[in-house]
N, C-alpha and C positions, 0 to 999 in steps of 0.2 A: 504494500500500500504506500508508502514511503517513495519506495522508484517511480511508481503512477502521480503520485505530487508534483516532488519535484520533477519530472518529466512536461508536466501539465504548465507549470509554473514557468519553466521554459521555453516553453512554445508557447503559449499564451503572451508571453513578453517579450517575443521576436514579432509572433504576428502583430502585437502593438506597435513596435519600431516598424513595420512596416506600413502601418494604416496612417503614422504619422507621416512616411513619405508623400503619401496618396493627399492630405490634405494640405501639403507644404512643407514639411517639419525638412530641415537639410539634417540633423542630426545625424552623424556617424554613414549618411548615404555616398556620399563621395570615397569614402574608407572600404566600402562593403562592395564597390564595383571591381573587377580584374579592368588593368590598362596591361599598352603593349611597354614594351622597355622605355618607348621614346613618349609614355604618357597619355598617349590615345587608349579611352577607354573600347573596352570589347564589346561593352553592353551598353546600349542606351537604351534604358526600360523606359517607359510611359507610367504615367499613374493608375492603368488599368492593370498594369503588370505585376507591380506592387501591391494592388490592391488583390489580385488572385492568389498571391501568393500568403498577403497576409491571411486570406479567408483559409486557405490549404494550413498553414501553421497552425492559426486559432483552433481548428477545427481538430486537427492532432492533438492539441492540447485537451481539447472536451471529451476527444475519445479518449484519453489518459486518466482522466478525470474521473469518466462510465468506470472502465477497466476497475479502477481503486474502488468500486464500489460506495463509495460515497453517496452516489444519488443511484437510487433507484432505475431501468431504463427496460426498454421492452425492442429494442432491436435485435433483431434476427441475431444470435449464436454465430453464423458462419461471417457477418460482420466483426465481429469480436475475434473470431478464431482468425483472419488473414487478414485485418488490420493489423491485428500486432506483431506477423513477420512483413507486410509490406510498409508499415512506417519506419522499423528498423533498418531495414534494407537503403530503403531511398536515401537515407541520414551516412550508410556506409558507404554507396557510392557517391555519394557527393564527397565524404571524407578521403576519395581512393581518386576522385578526379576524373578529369577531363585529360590530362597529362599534357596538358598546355600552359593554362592562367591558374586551373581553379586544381586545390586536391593535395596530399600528400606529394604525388610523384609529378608533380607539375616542372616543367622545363624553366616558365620563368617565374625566377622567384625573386627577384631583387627589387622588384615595384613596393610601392605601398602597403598597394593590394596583397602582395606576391609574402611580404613581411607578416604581415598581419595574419591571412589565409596560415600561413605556416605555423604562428603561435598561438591563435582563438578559433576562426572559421572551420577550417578542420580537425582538429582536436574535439572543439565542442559537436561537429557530427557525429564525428566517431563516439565519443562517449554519450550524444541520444543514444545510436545504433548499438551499443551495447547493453547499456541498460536496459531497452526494448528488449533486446535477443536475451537477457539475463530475467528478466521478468516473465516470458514465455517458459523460458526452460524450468524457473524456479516453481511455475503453477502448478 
C-alpha cells in the first residue's frame, strides 16, 4: 500500500507540472525538453501535448491510488491485472531510451537536457518501473 502512495503521489505531481505547462506555467519546461548538442530543441510540444500527457500521468497516478485500495472501485479485474505490468513497463522504457537524447544509453548526453535526463528523468523512470514490477510481484 505504501508503493501505491507514493507511486500515486508521483505521478499525480508530474501530471501537475505538466497541466501547469498547458496553462502557461514555464517552470522546469525548458529543462525537461532533449536539445541537439548545438541547442536546438528535439521536441516542440504544443499545449495539447502537455496536456495528454498530463491526463496519461494523473491518470497512473489514480490507478495507483485504486490499486492501494484506498477507495473502493468497481473496474473490471483485467484493468487492474495489465495496468500494472503496462504502466511499469512504459516508465522502463523510457528509462532505457531512445538511445539518442532521451534514456540511460543515450549518445548525447552533455546538453542540459542530456545532464539532467542522466541524474533525475531516468533514474526516476526507472524507479516508477520498479516499484510497479515490485508491487505486482509482491501481491
Amino acid at each position: 500500500m505504501i508503493i501505491s502512495i507514493i507511486l500515486s503521489l508521483i505521478l499525480i505531481g508530474l501530471g501537475l507540472l505538466h497541466f501547469n505547462w498547458v496553462i502557461g506555467g514555464t517552470f522546469g519546461f525548458s529543462a525537461s525538453l532533449p536539445t541537439k548538442e548545438n541547442g536546438d530543441r528535439v521536441l516542440n510540444p504544443k499545449k495539447i501535448d502537455s496536456a495528454i500527457v498530463g491526463i496519461g500521468l494523473t491518470a497512473f497516478g489514480f490507478f495507483y491510488i485504486l490499486k492501494s485500495e484506498l477507495i473502493e472501485h468497481n473496474l473490471p479485474e483485467w484493468i487492474m491485472k495489465y495496468g500494472s505490468w503496462i504502466i511499469p513497463i512504459i516508465f522502463i522504457l523510457r528509462a532505457i531510451g531512445e538511445f539518442k537524447y532521451v534514456g540511460f544509453f543515450k549518445s548525447v548526453k552533455k546538453t542540459d537536457f542530456g545532464k539532467l535526463d542522466t541524474k533525475f528523468f531516468s533514474p526516476l523512470c526507472l524507479i516508477i518501473g520498479i516499484f510497479g514490477i515490485l508491487m505486482q510481484l509482491l501481491e
